[in-house]
ZAMARGU-4260 file (C-alpha; in steps of 0.2 Angstrom, whole numbers, plus 5000, padded with zeros to 4 digits):
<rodrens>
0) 4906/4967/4922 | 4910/4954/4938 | 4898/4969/4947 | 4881/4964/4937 | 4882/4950/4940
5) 4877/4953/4959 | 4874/4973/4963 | 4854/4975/4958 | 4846/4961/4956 | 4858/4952/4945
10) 4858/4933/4942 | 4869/4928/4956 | 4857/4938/4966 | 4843/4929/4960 | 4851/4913/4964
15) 4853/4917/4980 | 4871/4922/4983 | 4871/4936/4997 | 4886/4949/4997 | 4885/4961/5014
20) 4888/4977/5007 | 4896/4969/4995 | 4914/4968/5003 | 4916/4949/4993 | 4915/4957/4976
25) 4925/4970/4982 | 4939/4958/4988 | 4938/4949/4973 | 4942/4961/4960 | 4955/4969/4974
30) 4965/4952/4975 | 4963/4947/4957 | 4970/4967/4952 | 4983/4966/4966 | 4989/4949/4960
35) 4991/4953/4942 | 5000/4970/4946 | 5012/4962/4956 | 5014/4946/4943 | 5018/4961/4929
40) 5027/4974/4940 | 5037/4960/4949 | 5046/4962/4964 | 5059/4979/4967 | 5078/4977/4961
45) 5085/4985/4976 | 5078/4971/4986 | 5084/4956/4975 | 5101/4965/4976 | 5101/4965/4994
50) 5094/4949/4997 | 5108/4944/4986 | 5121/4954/4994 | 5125/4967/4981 | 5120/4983/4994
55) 5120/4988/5011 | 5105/4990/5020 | 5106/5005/5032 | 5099/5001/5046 | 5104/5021/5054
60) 5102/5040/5046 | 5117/5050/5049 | 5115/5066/5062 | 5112/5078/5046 | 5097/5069/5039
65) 5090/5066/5057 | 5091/5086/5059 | 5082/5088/5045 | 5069/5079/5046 | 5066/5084/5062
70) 5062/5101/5057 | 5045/5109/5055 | 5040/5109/5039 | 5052/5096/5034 | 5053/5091/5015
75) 5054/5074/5015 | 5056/5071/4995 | 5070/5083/4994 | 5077/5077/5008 | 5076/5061/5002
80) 5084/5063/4984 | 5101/5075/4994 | 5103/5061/5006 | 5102/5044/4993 | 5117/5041/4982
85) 5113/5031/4968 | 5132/5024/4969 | 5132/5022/4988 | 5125/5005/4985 | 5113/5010/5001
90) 5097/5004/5003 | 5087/5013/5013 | 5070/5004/5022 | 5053/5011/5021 | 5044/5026/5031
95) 5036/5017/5045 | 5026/5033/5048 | 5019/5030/5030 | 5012/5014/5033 | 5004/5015/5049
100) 4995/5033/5043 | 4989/5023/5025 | 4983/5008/5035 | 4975/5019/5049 | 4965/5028/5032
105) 4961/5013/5026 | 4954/5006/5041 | 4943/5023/5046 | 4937/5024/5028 | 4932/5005/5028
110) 4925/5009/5045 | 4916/5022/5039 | 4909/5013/5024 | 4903/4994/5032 | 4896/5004/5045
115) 4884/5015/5032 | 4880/4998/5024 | 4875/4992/5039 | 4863/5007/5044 | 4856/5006/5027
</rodrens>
């Protein structure tokens, strides 16, 4: 809906609004999407818990985890589900690896995409 009003000659087109391939639209029903779905998800439980106290952050991976994931091939979900103990009260912090390789996508694909706008 929020796309005809300004992709193909719509009315805010006409009125003169100009969106560079259109990255504003885009952001717009990205944020608006992003902020409802966190409004309904809502923050993770294991986070209130430790911000709270209630578990332990581990801060290290013990020697038999760390040999695991260093082999080749490594199964990081398994690994993963033998090494966390839903009793242990441990909370374990995210795969830095993860985030920079999804931002690193992100920014080639939006690279990639301003870039062919822009040549168009």
């Amino acid at each position: 809906m929020i796309l005809a009003w300004t992709w193909g000659q719509a009315w805010l087109t006409q009125e003169g609004f100009k969106d560079f391939a259109g990255s504003g639209i885009i952001h717009l029903i990205g944020g608006v999407a992003g902020f409802w779905g966190a409004l309904i998800v809502g923050e993770r439980t294991s986070k209130v818990r430790a911000r709270n106290g209630q578990v332990k952050v581990a801060t290290n991976l013990s020697k038999k985890v760390k040999r695991e994931l260093s082999q080749p091939g490594a199964d990081y979900s398994a690994i993963a589900q033998n090494a966390y103990k839903a009793g242990s009260d441990e909370l374990v912090p995210n795969n830095n690896t993860y985030i920079v390789l999804g931002t690193l996508i992100v920014i080639t694909g939006y690279m990639f995409f301003t870039g062919g706008r822009t040549l168009g």
